[in-house]
N, C-alpha and C positions, 0 to 999 in steps of 0.2 A: 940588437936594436929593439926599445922596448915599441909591439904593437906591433911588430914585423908576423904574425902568424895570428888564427883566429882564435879567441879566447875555449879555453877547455869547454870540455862540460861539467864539472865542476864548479867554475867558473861563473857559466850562466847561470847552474842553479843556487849558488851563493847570490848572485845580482836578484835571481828571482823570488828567495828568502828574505832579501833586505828589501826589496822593491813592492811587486805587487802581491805578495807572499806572506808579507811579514807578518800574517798573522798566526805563521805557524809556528812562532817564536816560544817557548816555553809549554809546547802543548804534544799531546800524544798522537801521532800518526798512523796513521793503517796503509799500510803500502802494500797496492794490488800487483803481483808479483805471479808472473805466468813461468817464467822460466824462459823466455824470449829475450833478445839481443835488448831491446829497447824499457823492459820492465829490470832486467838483472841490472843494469847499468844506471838506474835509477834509483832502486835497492842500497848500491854501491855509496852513490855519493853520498845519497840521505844518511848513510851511516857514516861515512867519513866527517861529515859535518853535523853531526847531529850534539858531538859535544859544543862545539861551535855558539850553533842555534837554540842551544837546552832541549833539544827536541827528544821525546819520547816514541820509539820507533815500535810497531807490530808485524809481522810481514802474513800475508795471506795468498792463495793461491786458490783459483777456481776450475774445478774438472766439470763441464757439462756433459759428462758423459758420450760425445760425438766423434771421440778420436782417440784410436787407441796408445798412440804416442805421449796424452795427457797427464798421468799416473808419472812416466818415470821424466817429463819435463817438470812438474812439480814435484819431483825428489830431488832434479838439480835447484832447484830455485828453493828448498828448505836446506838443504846442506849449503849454499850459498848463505843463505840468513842464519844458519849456525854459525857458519865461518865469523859471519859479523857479530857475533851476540847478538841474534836479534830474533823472539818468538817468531813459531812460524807458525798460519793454521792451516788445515786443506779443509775446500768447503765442497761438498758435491752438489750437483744440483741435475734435474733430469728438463731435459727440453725435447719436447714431442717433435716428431720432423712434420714438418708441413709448409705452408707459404711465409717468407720471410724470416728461414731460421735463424740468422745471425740478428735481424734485430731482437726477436725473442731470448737471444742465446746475452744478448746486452744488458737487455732488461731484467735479464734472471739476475746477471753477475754480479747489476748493481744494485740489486736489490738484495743480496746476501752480503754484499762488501757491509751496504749500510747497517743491515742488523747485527754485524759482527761488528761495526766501529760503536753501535752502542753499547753492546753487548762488553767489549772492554774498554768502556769510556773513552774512546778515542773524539776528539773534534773531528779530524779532518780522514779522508780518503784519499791518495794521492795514487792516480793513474798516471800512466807512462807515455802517454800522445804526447808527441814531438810537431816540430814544426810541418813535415811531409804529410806527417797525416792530417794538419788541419787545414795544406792546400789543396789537399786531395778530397776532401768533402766542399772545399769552397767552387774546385771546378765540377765534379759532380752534379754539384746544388743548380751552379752556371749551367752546364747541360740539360738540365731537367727544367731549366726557365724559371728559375729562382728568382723571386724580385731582391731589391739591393738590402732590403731589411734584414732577408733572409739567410745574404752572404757573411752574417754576423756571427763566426762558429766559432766553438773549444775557448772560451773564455780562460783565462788561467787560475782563475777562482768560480767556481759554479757554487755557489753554496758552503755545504760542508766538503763539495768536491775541490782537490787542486788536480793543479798539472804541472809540477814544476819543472820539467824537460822542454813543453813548450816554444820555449825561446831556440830551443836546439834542433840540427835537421837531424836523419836518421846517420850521415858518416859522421856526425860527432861522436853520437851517440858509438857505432864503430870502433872508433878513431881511441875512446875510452876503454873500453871491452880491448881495445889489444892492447895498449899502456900498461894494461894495468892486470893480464895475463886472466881475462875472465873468459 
């Protein structure tokens, strides 16, 4: 029965390429790629659809130095984008510990993601925030007395930023990752 179960993930992000997306139609992507359930699975489709969409794919991976598990999770997530034909870069970056290290630790990442998608003519940057995590900054935000302005997060286009998972929760994202024996 068609409609009888939720659309892939796949799925969403072809809707999300043709929809609020489509700008990434014939252009070079940089895809921020940790080695985590929600960035690999991301990696995956962009590349399965990337003949599709004429999309040109990069994949990149960022160690800030903070966790020693970081090295060999970004050796799964290059051998992954080998698997795909797909370059891989590793970027290091040092983040001093002090007050606020995960925002610090954001603002390093994407500020190397962007000088590397210049650096190989990419347009766009495509991070891997899914649906969970943009209700999880919206109650957050709610908690901390957010006015309603402010409940306005994770856009699916930010600029040269995307997010094309967005539309997806994190069991999709799952739900793909074991389909598809990642």
């Amino acid at each position: 029965m068609k409609g009888s179960h939720a659309p892939s993930l796949r799925t969403r992000v072809k809707r999300a390429l043709r929809g609020e997306l489509a700008m990434l139609a014939g252009q070079r992507v940089l895809v921020a790629c940790s080695g985590g359930t929600d960035s690999t699975a991301m990696l995956h489709v962009l590349a399965t659809l990337r003949g599709e969409f004429d999309l040109s794919l990069i994949a990149a991976g960022v160690d800030h130095g903070l966790r020693a598990e970081a090295d060999a999770e970004l050796g799964v997530a290059a051998d992954l984008a080998a698997g795909l034909d797909v370059p891989f870069h590793r970027i290091r970056i040092s983040v001093e510990p002090g007050s606020n290290l995960q925002k610090r630790a954001r603002q390093g990442r994407l500020a190397e993601l962007h000088a590397l998608r210049e650096e190989v003519s990419a347009s766009f940057v495509a991070t891997a925030h899914q649906a969970d995590d943009r209700a999880e900054t919206v109650l957050i935000r709610l908690l901390r007395g957010a006015s309603p302005g402010a409940l306005a997060v994770m856009p699916a286009r930010d600029g040269p930023l995307v997010r094309p998972i967005l539309r997806a929760r994190h069991a999709d994202v799952l739900l793909h990752l074991r389909r598809h024996g990642l």
